[in-house]
C-alpha positions, 0 to 999 in steps of 0.5 A: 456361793462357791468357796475353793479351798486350796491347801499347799505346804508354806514355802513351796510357792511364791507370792506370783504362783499363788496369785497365779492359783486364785485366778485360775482356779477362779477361772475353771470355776466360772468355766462351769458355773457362768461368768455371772458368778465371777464375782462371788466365787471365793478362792482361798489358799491356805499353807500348812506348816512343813511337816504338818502335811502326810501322805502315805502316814509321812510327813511332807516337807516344803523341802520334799515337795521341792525335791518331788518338783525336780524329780527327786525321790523322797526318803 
C-alpha cells in the first residue's frame, strides 16, 4: 500500500496546511493509482527540529524558510 512521507521543519506550517497536504498529496496519489486505493493510501508528516534541516551543508531554520517564503534571502 502506498506511504508518502512528507518531512517539513516544525513551525513552518499551521495545523490547516498540514491537513491541507495530507489530502492532496492523497489526492495526486490515487490520481495515478485509482481511486480504489484511497482508502489505503498513508500519508504522514513528519517536522524536523529547526536547525536540524541542511541544504547545501547549512543548517535551515523554521525562521529561513519563513524568511525564503517572503522572498528574503537567507544568510
Amino acid at each position: 500500500m502506498p506511504l508518502i512521507n512528507v518531512k517539513i521543519i516544525e513551525g513552518v506550517f499551521s495545523a490547516g496546511q498540514k491537513q491541507q497536504i495530507v489530502r492532496d498529496l492523497t489526492d495526486a496519489m490515487v490520481g495515478i493509482e485509482g481511486e480504489n486505493m484511497r482508502s489505503v493510501t498513508w500519508c504522514v508528516v513528519e517536522e524536523v527540529s529547526s536547525g536540524d534541516w541542511g541544504i547545501g551543508g547549512q543548517p535551515l531554520t523554521t525562521a529561513d524558510v519563513k524568511a525564503l517564503a517572503a522572498g528574503v534571502g537567507v544568510s
